[in-house]
C-alpha positions in Angstrom: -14.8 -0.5 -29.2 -17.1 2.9 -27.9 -20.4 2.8 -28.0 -22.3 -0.3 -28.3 -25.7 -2.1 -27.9 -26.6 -3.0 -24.1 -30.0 -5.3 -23.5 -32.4 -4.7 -20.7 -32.1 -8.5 -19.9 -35.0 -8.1 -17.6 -36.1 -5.0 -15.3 -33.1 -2.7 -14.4 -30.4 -5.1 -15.7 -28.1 -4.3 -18.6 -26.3 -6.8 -20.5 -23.1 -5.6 -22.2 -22.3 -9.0 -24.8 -18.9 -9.8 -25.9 -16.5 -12.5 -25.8 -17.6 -12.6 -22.2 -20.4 -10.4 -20.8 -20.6 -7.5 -18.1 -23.8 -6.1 -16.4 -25.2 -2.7 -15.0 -27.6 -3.4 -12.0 -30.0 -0.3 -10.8 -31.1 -1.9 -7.7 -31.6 -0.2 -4.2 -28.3 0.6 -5.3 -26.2 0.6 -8.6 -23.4 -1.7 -9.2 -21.5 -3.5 -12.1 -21.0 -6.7 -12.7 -17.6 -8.0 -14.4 -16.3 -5.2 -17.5 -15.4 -7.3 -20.0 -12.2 -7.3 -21.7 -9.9 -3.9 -22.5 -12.0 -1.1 -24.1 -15.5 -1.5 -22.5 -15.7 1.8 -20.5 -17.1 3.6 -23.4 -20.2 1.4 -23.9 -20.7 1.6 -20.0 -21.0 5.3 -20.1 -23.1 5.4 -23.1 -25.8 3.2 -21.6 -25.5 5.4 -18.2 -26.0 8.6 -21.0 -29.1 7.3 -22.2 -30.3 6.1 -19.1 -30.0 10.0 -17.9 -27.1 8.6 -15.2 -23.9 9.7 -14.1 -21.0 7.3 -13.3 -20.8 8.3 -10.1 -24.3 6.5 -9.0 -22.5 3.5 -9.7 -21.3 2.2 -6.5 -19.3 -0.4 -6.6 -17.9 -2.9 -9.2 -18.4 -6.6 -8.7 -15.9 -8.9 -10.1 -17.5 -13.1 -10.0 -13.7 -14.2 -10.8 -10.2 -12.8 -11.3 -9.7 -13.7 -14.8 -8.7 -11.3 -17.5 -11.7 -11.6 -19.7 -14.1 -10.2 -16.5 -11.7 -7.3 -15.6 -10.1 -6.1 -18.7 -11.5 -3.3 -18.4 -11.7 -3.2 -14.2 -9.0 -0.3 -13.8 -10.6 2.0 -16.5 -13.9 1.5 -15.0 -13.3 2.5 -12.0 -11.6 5.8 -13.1 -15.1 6.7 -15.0 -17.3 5.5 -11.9 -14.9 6.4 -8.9 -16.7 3.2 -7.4 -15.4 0.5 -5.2 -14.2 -2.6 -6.3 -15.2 -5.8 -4.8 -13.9 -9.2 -4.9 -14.1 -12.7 -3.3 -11.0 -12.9 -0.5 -9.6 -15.9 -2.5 -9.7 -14.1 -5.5 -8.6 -10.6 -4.9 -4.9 -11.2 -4.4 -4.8 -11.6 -8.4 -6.8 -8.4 -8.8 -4.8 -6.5 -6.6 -1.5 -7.8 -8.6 -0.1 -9.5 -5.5 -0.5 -13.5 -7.0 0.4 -13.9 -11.2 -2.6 -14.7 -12.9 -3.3 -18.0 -12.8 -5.8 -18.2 -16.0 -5.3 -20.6 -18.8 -1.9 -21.1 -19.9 -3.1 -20.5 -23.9 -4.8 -16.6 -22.5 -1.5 -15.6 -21.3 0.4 -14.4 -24.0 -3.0 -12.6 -25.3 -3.6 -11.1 -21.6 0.2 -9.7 -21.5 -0.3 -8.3 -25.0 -3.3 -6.6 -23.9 -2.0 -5.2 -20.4 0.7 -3.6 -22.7 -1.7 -2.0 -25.6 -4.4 -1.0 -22.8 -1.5 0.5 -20.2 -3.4 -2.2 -17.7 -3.0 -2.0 -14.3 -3.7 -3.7 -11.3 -6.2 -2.2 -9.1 -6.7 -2.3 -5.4 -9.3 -4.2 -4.0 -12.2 -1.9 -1.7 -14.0 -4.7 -0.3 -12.8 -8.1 0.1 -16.2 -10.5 0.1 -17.1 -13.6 2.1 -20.5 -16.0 1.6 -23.0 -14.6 2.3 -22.3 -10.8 2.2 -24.7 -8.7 0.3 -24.7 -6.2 -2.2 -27.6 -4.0 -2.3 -30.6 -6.9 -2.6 -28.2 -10.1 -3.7 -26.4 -12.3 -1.7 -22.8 -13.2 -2.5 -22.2 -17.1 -2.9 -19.0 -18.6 -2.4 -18.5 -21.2 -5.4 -15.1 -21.7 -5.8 -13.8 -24.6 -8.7 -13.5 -22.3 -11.5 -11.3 -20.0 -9.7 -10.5 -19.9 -5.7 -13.0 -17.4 -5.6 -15.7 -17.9 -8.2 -18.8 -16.7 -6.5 -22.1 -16.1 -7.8 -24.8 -13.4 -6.5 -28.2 -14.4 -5.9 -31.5 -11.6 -5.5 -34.3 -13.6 -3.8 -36.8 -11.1 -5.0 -36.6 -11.0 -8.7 -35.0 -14.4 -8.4 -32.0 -13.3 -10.7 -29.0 -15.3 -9.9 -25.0 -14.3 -12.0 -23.4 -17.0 -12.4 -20.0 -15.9 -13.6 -17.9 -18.7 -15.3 -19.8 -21.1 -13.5 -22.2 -22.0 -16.0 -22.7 -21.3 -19.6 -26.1 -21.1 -22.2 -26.2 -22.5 -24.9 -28.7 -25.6 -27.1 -31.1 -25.4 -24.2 -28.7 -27.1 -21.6 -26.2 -25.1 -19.2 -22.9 -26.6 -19.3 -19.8 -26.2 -16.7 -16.5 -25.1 -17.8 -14.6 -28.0 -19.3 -11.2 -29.2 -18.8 -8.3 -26.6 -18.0 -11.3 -23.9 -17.2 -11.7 -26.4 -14.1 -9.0 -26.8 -11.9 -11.1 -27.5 -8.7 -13.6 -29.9 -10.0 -14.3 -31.8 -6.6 -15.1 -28.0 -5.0 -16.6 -27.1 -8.1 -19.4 -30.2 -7.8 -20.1 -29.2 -4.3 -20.7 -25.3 -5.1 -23.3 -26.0 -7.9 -25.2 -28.0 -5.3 -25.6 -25.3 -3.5 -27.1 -23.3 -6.6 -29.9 -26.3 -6.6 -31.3 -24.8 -3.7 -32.3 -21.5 -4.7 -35.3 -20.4 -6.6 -34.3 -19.1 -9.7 -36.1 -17.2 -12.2 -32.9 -15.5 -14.2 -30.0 -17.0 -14.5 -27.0 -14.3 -16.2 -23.8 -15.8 -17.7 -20.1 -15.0 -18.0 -20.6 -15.8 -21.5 -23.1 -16.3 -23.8 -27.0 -15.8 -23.5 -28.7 -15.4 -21.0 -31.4 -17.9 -18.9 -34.9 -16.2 -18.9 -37.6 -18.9 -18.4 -37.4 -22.8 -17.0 -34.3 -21.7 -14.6 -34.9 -24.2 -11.4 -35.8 -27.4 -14.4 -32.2 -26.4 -16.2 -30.4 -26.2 -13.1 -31.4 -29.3 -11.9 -30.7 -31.3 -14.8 -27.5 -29.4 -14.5 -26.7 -30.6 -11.7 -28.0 -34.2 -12.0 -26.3 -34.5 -15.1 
């Protein structure tokens, strides 16, 4: 699980792929985006090698949702970077360990298993986030449905928008999560409105490829749908 392929998705963004994807952003300052699942420090600090970068320019870690698959690897992480860890307010309480995870039912024999190969622990949250807070150039947006505190972040000048969970790539169409993946569906409908608004250029998944041309057209007929 060491060293691995990352993909400059577009200027100064890494993609890390797995069964669900984390980024490095070098933007006016650098920060991460989700780790992955257990075992994914390894290929962080080889990309920072061959970049010429230490962990330490990595400020802070930014989590889109509380589920296992987007912080397996959240506590070791943060012991290579030494960065701050930041996380919607609704959300945070499952980072921090002080709510159970409330994930899919089927993940939570695997995500026990893996807290005990992986020694996982939970980690304290640095900076609890509310819409519309930023993070060096993007702008955090609050779109709970997925989780409580799904949110997305949005860069108005390279137009690169992560959308967590919120949306996956995949036959030309972005699709939402589907049944137990939705618990909020009424919220949900009304936060990926909001998304309809912006002008989009990039749009980086949770899972799966990522969006690099015809953003604003997909989103709309996302939306519409």
């Amino acid at each position: 699980m060491g060293k691995s392929k990352f993909t400059e998705v577009i200027t100064g963004i890494y993609q890390f792929q797995g069964i669900s994807n984390f980024y490095l952003v070098q933007d006016s300052e650098s920060f991460v985006v989700d780790t992955g699942l257990p075992g994914k420090a390894g290929q962080l600090e080889n990309c920072l090698n061959t970049l010429g970068k230490n962990p330490e320019d990595i400020g802070v870690i930014v989590l889109t949702h509380h589920h296992f698959d987007h912080t397996g690897s959240l506590n070791k992480i943060e012991q290579l970077t030494k960065a701050k860890i930041a996380a919607h307010k609704d959300d945070w309480p499952y980072v921090s360990g002080e709510k159970g995870d409330d994930g899919p039912f089927i993940m939570k024999p695997f995500t026990k298993l893996m807290n005990l190969i992986y020694n996982i622990k939970p980690v304290k949250t640095d900076m609890i986030l509310e819409d519309g807070d930023k993070i060096a150039n993007y702008t955090v947006i609050h779109t709970p449905g997925h989780t409580p505190g799904s949110i997305c972040l949005y860069n108005p000048i390279n137009k690169v928008l992560f959308v967590g969970d919120n949306m996956s790539y995949s036959n030309g169409v972005l699709n939402s999560p589907s049944g137990r993946l939705l618990p909020d569906p009424v919220n949900y409908k009304k936060s990926m409105e909001k998304l309809g608004k912006l002008d989009v250029e990039t749009i980086l998944t949770g899972h799966g490829e990522a969006v690099t041309t015809d953003a604003n057209k997909l989103i709309e007929e996302f939306i519409n749908h």
